[in-house]
mmCIF file of the N, C-alpha and C atoms, coordinates in Angstrom:
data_MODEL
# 
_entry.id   MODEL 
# 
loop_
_atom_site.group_PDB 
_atom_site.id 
_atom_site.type_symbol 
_atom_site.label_atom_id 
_atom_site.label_alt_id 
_atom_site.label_comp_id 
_atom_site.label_asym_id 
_atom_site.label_entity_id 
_atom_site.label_seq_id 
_atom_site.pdbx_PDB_ins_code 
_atom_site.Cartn_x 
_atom_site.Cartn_y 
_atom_site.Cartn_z 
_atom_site.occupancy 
_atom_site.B_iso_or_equiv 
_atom_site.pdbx_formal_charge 
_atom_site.auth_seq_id 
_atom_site.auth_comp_id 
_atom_site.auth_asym_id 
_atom_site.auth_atom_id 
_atom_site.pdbx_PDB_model_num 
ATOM 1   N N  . UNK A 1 1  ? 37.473 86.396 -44.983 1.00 0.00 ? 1  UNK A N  1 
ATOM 2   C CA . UNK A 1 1  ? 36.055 86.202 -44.951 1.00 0.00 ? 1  UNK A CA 1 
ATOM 3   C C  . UNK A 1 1  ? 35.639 84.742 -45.016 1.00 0.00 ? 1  UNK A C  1 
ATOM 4   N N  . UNK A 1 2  ? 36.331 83.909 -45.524 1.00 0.00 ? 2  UNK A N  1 
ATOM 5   C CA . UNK A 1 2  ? 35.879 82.224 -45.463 1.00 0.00 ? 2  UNK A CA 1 
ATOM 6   C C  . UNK A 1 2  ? 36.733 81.343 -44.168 1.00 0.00 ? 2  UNK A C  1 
ATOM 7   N N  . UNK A 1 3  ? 35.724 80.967 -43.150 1.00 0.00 ? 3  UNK A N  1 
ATOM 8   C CA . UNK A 1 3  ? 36.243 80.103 -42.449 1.00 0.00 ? 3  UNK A CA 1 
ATOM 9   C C  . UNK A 1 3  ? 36.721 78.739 -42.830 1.00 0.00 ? 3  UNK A C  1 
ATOM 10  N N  . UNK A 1 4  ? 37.742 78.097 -42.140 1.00 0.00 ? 4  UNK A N  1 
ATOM 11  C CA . UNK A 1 4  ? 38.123 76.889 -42.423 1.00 0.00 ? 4  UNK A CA 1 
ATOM 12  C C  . UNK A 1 4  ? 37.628 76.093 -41.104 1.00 0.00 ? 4  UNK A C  1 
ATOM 13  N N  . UNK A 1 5  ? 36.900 74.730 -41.066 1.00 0.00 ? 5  UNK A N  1 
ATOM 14  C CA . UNK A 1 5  ? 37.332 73.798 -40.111 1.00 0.00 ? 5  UNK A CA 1 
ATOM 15  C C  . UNK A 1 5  ? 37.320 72.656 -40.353 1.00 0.00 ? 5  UNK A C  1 
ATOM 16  N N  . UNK A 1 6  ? 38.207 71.965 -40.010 1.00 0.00 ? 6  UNK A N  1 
ATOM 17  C CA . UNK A 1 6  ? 38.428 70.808 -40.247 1.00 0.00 ? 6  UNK A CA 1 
ATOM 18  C C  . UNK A 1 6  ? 37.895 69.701 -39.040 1.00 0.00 ? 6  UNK A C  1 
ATOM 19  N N  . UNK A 1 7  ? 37.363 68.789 -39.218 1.00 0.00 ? 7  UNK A N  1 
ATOM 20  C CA . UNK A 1 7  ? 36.535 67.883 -38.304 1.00 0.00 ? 7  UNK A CA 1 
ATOM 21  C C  . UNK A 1 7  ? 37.246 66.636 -38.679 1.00 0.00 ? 7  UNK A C  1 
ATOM 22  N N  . UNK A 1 8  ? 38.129 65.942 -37.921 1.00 0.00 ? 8  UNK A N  1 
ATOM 23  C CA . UNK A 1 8  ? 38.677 64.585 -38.155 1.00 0.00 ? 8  UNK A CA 1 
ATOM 24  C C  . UNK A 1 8  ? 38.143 63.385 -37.754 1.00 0.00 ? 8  UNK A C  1 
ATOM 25  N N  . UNK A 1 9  ? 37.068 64.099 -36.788 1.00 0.00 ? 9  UNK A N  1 
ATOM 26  C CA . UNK A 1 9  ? 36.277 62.614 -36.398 1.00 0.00 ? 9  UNK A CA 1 
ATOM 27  C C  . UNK A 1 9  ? 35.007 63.262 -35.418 1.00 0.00 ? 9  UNK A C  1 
ATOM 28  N N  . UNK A 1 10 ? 34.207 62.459 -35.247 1.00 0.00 ? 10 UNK A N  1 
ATOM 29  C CA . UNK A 1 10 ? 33.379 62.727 -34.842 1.00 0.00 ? 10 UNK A CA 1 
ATOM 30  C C  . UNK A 1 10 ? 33.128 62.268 -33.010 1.00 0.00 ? 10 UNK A C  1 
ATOM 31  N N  . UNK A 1 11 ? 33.737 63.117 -32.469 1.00 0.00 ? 11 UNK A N  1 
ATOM 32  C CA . UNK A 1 11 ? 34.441 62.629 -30.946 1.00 0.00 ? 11 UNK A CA 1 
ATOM 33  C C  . UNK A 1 11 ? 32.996 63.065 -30.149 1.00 0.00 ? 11 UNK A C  1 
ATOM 34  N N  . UNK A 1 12 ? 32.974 62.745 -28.630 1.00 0.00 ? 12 UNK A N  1 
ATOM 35  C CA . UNK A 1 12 ? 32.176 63.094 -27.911 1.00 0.00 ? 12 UNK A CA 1 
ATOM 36  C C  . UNK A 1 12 ? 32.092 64.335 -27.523 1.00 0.00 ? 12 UNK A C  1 
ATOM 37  N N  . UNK A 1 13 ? 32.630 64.926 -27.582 1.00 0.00 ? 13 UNK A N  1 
ATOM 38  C CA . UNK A 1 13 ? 32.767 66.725 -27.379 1.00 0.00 ? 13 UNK A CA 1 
ATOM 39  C C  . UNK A 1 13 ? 33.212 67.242 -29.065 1.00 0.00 ? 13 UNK A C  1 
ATOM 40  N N  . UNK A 1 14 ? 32.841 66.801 -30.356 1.00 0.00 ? 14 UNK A N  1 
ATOM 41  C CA . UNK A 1 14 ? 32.917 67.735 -31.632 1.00 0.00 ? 14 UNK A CA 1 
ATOM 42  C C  . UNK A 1 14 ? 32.163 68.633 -31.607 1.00 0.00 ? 14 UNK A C  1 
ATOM 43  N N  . UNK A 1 15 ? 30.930 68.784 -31.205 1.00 0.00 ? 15 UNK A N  1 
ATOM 44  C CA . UNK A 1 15 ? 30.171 69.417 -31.119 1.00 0.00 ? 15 UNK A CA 1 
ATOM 45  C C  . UNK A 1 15 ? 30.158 70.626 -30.674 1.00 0.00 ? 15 UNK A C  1 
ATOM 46  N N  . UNK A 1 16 ? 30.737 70.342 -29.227 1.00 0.00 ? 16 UNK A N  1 
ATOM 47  C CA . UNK A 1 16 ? 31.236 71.849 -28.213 1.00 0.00 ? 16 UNK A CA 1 
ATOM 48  C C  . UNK A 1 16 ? 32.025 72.910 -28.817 1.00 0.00 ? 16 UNK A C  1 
ATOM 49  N N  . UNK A 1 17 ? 32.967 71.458 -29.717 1.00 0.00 ? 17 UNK A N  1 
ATOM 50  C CA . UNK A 1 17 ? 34.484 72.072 -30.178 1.00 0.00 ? 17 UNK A CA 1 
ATOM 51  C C  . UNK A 1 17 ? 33.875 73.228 -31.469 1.00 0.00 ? 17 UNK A C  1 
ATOM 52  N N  . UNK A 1 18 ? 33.199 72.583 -31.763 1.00 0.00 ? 18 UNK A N  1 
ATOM 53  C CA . UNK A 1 18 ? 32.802 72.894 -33.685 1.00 0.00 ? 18 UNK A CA 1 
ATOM 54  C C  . UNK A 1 18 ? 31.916 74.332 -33.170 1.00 0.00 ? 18 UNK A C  1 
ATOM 55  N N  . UNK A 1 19 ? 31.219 74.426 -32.032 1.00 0.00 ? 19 UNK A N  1 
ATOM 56  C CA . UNK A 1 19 ? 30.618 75.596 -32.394 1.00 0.00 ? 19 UNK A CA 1 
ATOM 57  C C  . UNK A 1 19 ? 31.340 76.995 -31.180 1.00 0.00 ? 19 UNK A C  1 
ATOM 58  N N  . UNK A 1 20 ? 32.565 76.380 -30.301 1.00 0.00 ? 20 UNK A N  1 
ATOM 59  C CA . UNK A 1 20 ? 33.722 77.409 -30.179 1.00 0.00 ? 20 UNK A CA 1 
ATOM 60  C C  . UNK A 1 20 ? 34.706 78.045 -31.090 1.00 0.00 ? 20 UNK A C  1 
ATOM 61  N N  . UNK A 1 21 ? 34.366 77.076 -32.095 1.00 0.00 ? 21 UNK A N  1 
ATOM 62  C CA . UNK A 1 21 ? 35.512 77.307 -33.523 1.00 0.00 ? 21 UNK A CA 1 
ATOM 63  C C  . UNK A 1 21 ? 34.408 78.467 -34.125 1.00 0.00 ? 21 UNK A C  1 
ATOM 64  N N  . UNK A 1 22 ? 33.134 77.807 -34.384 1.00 0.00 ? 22 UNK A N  1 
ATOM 65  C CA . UNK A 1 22 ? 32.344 79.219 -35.510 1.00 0.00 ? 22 UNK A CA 1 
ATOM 66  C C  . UNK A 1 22 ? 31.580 80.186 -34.570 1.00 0.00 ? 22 UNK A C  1 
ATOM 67  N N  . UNK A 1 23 ? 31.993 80.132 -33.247 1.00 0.00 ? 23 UNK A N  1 
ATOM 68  C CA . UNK A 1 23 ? 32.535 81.516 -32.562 1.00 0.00 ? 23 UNK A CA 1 
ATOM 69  C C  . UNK A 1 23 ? 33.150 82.499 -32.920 1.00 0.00 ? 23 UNK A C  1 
ATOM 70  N N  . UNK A 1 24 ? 34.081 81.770 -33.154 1.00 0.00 ? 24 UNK A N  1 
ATOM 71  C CA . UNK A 1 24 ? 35.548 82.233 -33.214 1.00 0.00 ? 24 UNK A CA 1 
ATOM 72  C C  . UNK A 1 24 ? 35.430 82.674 -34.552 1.00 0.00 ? 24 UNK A C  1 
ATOM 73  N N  . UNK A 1 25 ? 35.225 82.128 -35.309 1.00 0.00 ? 25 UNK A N  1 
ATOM 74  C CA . UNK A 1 25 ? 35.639 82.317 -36.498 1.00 0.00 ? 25 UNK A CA 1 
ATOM 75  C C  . UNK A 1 25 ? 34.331 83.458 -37.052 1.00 0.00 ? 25 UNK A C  1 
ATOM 76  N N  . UNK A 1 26 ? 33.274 83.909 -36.550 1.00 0.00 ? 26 UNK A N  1 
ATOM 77  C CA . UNK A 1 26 ? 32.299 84.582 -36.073 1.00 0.00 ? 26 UNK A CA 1 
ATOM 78  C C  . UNK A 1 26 ? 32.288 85.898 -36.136 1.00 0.00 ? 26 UNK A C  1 
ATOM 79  N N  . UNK A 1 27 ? 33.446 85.959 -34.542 1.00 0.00 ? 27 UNK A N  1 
ATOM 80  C CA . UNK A 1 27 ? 33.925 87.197 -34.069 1.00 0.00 ? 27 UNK A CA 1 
ATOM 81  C C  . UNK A 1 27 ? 34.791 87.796 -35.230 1.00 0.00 ? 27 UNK A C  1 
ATOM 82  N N  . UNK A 1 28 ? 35.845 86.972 -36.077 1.00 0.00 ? 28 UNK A N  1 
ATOM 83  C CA . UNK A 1 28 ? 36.847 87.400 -36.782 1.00 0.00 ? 28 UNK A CA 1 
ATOM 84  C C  . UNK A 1 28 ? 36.427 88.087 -38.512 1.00 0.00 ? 28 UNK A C  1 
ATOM 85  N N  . UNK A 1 29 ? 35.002 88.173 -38.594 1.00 0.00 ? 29 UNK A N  1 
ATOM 86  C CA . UNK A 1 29 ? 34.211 88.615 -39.542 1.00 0.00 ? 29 UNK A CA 1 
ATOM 87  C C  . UNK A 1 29 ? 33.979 87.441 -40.874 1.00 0.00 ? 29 UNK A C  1 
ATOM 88  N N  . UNK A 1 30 ? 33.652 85.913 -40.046 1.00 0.00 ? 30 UNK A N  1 
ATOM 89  C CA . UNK A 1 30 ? 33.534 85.127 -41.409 1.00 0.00 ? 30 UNK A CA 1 
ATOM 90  C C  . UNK A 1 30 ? 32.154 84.960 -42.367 1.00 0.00 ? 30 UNK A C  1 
ATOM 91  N N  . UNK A 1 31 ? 32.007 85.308 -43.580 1.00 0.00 ? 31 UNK A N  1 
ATOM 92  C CA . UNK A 1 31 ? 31.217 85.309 -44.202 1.00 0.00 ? 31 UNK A CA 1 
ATOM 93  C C  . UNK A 1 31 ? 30.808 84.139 -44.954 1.00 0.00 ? 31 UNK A C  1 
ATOM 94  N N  . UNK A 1 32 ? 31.403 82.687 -44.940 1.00 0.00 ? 32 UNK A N  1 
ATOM 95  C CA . UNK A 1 32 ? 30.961 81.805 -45.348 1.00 0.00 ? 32 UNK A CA 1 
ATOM 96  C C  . UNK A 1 32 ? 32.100 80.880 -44.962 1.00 0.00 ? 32 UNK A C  1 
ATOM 97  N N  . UNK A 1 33 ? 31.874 79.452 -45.286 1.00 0.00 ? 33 UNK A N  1 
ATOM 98  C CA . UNK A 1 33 ? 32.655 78.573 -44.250 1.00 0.00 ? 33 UNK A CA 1 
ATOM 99  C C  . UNK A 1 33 ? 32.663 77.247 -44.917 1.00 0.00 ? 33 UNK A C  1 
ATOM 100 N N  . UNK A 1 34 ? 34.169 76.782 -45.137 1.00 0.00 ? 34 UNK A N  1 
ATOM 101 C CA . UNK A 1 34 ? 34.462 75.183 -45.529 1.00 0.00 ? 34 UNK A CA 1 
ATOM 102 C C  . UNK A 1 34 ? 34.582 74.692 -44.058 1.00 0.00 ? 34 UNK A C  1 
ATOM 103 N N  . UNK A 1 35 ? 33.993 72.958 -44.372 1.00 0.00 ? 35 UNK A N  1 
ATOM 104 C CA . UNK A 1 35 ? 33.827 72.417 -43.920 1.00 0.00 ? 35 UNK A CA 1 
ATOM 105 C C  . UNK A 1 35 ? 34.309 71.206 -44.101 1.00 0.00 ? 35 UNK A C  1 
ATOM 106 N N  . UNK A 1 36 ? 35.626 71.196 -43.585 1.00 0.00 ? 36 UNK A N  1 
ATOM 107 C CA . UNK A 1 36 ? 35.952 69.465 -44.114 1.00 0.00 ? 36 UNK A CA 1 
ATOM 108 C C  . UNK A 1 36 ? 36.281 68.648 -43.787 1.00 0.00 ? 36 UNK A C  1 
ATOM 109 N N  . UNK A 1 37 ? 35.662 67.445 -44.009 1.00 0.00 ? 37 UNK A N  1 
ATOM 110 C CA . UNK A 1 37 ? 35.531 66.129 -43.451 1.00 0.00 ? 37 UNK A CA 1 
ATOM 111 C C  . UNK A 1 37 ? 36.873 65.034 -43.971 1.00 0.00 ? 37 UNK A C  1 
ATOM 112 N N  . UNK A 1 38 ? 36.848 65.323 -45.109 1.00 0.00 ? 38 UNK A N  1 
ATOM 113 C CA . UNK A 1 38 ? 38.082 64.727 -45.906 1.00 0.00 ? 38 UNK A CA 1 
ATOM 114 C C  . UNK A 1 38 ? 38.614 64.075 -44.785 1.00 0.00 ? 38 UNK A C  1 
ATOM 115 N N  . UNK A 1 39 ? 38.935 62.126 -45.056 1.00 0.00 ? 39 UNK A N  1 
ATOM 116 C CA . UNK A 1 39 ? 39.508 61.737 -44.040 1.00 0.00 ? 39 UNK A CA 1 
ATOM 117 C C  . UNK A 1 39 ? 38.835 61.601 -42.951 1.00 0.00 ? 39 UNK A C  1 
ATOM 118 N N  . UNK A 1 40 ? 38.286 61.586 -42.518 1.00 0.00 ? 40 UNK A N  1 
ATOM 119 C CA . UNK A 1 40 ? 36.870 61.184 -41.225 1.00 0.00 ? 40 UNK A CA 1 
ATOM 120 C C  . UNK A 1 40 ? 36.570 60.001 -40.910 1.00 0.00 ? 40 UNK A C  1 
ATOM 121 N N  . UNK A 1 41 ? 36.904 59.011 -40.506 1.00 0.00 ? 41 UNK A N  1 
ATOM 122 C CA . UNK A 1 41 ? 37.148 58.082 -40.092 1.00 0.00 ? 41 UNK A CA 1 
ATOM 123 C C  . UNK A 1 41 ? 35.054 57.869 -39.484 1.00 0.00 ? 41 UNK A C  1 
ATOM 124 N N  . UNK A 1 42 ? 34.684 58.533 -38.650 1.00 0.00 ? 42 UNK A N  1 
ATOM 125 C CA . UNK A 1 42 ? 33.159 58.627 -38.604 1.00 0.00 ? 42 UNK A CA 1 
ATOM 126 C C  . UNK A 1 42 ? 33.570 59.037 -36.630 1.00 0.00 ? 42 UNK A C  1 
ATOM 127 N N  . UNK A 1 43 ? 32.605 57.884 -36.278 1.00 0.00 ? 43 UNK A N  1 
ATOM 128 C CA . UNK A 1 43 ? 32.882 58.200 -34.535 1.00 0.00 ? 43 UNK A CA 1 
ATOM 129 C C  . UNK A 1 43 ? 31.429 57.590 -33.944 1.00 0.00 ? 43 UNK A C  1 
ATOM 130 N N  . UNK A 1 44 ? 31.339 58.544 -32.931 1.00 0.00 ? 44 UNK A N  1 
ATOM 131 C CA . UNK A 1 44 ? 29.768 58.693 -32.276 1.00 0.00 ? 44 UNK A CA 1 
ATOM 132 C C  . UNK A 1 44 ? 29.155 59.543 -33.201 1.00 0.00 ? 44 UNK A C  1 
ATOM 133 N N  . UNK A 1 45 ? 27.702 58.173 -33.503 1.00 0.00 ? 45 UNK A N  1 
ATOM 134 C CA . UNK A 1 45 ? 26.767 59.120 -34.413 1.00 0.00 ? 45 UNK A CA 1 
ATOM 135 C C  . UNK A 1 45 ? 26.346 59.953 -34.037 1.00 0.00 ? 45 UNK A C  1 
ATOM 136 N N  . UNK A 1 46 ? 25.749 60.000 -32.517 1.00 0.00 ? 46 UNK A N  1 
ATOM 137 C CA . UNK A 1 46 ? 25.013 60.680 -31.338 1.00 0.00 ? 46 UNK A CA 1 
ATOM 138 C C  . UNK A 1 46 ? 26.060 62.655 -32.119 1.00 0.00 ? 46 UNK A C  1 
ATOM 139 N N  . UNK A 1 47 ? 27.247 62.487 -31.871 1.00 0.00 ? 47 UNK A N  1 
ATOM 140 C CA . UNK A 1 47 ? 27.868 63.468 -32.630 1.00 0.00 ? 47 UNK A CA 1 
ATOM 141 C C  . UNK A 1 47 ? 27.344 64.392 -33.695 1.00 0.00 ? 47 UNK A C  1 
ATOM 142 N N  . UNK A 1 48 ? 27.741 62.893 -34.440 1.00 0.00 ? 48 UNK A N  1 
ATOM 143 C CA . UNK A 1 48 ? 27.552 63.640 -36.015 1.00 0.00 ? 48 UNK A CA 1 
ATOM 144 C C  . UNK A 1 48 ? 26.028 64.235 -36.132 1.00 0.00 ? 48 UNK A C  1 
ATOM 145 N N  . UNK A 1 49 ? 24.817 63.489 -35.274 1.00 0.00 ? 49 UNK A N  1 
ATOM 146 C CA . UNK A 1 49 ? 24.190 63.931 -35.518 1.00 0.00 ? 49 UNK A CA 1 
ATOM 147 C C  . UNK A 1 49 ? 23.711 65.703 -34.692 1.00 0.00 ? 49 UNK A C  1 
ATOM 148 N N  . UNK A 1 50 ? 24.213 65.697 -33.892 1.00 0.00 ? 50 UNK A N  1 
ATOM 149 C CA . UNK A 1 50 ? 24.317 67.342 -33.164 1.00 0.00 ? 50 UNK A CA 1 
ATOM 150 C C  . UNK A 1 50 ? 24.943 68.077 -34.505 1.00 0.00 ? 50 UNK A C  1 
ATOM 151 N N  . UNK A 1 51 ? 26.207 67.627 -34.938 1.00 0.00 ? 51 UNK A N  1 
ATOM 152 C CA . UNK A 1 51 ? 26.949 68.635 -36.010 1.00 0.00 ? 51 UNK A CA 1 
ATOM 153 C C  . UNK A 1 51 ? 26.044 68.584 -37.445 1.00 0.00 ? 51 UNK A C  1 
ATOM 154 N N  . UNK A 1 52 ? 25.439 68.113 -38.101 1.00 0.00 ? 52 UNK A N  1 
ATOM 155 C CA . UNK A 1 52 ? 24.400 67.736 -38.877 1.00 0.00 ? 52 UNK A CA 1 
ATOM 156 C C  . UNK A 1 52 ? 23.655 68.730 -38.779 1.00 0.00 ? 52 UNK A C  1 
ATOM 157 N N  . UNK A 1 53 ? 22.765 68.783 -37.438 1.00 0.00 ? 53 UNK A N  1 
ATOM 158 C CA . UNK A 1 53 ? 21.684 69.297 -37.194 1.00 0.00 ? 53 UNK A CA 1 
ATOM 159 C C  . UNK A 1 53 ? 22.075 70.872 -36.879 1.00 0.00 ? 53 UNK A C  1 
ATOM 160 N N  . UNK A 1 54 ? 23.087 71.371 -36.793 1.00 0.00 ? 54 UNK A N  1 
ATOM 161 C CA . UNK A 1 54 ? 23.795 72.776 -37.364 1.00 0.00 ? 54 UNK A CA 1 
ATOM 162 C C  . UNK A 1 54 ? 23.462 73.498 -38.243 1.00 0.00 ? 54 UNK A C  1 
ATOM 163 N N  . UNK A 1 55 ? 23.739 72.823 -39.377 1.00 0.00 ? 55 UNK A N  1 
ATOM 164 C CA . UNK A 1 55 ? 23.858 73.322 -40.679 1.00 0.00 ? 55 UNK A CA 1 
ATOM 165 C C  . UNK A 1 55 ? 22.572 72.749 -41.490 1.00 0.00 ? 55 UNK A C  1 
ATOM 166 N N  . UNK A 1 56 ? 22.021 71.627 -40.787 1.00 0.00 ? 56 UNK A N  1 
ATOM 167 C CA . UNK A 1 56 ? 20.843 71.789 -41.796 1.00 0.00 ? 56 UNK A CA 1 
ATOM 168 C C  . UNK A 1 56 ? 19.171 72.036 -41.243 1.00 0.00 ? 56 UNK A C  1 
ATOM 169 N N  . UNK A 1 57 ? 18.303 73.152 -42.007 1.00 0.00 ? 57 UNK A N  1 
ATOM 170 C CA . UNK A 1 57 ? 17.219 73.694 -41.586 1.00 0.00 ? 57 UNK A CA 1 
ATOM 171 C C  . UNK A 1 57 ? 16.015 72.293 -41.256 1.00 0.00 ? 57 UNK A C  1 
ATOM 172 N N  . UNK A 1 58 ? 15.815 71.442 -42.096 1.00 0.00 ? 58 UNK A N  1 
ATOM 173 C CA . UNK A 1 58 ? 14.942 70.472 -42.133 1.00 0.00 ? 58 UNK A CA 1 
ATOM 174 C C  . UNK A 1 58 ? 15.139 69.417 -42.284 1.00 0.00 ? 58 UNK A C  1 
ATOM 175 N N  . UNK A 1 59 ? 14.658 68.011 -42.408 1.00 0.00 ? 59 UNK A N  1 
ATOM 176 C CA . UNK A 1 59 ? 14.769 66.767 -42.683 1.00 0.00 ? 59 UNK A CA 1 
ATOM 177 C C  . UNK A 1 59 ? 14.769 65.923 -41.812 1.00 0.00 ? 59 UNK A C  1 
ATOM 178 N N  . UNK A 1 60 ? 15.620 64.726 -42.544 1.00 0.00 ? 60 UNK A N  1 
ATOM 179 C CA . UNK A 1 60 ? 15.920 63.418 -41.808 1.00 0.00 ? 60 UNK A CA 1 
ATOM 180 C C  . UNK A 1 60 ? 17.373 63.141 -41.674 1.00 0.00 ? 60 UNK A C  1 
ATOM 181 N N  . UNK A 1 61 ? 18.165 63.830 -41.032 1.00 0.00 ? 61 UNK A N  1 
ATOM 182 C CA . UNK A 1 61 ? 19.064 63.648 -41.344 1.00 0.00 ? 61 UNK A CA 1 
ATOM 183 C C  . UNK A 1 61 ? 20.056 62.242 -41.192 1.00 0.00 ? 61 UNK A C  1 
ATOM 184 N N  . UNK A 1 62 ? 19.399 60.687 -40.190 1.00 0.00 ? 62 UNK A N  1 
ATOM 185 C CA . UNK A 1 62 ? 19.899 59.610 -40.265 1.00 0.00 ? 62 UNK A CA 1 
ATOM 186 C C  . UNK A 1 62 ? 18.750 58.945 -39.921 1.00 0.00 ? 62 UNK A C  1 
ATOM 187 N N  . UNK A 1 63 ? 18.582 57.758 -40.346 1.00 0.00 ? 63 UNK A N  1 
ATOM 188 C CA . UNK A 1 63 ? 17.527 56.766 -40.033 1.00 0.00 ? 63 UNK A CA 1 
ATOM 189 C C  . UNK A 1 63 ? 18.004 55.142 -39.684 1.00 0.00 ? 63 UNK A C  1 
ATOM 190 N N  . UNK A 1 64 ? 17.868 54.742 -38.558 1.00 0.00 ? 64 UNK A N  1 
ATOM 191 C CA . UNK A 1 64 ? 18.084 53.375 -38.962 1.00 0.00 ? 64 UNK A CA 1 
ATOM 192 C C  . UNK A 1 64 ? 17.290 51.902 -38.672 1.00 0.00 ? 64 UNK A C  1 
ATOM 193 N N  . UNK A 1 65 ? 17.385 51.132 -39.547 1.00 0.00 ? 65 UNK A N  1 
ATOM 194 C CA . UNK A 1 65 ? 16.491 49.938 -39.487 1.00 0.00 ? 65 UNK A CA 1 
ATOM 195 C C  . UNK A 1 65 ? 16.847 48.687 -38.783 1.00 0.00 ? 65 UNK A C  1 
ATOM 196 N N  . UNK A 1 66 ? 16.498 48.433 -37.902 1.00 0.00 ? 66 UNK A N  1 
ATOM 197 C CA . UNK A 1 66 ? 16.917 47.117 -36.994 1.00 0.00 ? 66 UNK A CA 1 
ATOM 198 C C  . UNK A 1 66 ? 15.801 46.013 -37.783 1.00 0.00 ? 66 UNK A C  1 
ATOM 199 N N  . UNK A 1 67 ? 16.210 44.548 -37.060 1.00 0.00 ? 67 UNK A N  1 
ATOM 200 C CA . UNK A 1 67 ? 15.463 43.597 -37.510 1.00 0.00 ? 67 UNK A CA 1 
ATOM 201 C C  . UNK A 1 67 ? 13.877 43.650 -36.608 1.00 0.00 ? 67 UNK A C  1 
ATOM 202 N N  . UNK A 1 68 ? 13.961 44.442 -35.438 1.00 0.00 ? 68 UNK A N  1 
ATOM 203 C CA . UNK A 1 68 ? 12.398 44.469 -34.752 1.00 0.00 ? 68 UNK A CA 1 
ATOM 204 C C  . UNK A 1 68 ? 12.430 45.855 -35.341 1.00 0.00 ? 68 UNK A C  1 
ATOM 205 N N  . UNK A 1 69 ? 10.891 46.327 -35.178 1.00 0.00 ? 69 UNK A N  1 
ATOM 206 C CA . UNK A 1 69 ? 10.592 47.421 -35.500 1.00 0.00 ? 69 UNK A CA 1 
ATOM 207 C C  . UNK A 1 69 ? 10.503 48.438 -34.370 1.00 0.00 ? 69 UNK A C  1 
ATOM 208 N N  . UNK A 1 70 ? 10.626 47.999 -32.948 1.00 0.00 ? 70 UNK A N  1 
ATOM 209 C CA . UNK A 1 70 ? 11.409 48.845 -31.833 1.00 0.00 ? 70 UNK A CA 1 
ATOM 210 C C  . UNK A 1 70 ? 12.789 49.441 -32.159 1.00 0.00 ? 70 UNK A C  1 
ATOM 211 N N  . UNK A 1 71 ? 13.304 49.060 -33.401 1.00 0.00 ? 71 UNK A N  1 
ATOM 212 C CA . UNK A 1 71 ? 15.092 48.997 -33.208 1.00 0.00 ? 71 UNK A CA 1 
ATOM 213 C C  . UNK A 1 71 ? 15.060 50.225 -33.780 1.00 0.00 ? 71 UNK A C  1 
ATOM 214 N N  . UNK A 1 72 ? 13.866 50.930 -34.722 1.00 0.00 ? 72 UNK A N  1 
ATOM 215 C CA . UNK A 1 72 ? 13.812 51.705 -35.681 1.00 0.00 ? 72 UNK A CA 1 
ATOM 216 C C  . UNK A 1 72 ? 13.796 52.711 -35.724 1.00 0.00 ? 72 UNK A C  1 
ATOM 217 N N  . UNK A 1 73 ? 14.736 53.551 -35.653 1.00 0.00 ? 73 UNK A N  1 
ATOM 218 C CA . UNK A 1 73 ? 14.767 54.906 -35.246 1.00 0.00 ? 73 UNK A CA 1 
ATOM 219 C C  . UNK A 1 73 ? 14.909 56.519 -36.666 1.00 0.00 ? 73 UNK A C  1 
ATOM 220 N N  . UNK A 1 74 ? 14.556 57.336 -36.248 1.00 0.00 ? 74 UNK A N  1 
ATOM 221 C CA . UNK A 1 74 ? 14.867 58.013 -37.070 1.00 0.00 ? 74 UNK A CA 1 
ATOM 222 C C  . UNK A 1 74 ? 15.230 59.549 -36.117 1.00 0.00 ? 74 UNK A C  1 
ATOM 223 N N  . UNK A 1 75 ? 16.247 60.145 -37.136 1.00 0.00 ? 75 UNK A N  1 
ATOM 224 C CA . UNK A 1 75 ? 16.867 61.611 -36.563 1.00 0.00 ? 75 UNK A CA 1 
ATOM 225 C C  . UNK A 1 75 ? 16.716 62.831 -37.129 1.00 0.00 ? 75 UNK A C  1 
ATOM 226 N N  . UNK A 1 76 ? 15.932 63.931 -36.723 1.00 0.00 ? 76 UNK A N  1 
ATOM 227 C CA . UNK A 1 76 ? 15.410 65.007 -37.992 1.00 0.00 ? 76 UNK A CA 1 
ATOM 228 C C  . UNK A 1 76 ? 16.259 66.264 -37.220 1.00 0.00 ? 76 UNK A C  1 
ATOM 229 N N  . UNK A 1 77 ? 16.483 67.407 -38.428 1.00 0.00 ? 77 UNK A N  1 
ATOM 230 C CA . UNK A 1 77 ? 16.892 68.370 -37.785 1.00 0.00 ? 77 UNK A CA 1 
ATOM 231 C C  . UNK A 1 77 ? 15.744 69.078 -37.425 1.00 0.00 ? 77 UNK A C  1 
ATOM 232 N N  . UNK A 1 78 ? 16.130 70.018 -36.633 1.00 0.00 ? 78 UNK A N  1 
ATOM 233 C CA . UNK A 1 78 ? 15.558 70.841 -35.665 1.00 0.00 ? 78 UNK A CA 1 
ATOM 234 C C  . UNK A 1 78 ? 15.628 72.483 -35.692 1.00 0.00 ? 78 UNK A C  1 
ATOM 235 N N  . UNK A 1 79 ? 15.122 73.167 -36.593 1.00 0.00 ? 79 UNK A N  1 
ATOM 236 C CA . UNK A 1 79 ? 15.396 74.658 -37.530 1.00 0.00 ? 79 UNK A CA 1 
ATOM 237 C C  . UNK A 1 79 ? 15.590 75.301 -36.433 1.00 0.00 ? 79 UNK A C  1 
# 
């Protein structure tokens, strides 16, 4: 009943990968799910932020501040 996946980095296709895995792991009757990063080196944020926006219902999930205020972006999930 508990899925495992392990995410080692945050590649340009994690995303695809991560939600063929909780397919998978879906079909096989999983009722709740580790998630581990342990060791993650990071990657494309563009990534992390698709896998982020998965698992969480609301927020901000990254923000960042450049020296112009064009640079300034922010990333929310999407319920």
């Amino acid at each position: 009943g508990i899925g495992y996946v392990r995410l080692e980095q945050f590649a340009e296709d994690s995303a695809k990968e991560l939600d063929r895995a909780l397919w998978q792991l879906h079909q096989a009757g999983m009722q709740s799910l580790i998630l581990d990063l342990r060791g993650n080196p990071g990657g494309y944020l563009t990534s992390a932020i698709e896998i982020s926006d998965r698992f969480l219902p609301a927020g901000v999930i990254v923000s960042t501040r450049g020296r112009n205020p064009e640079d300034n972006s922010e990333e929310t999930a999407n319920y």
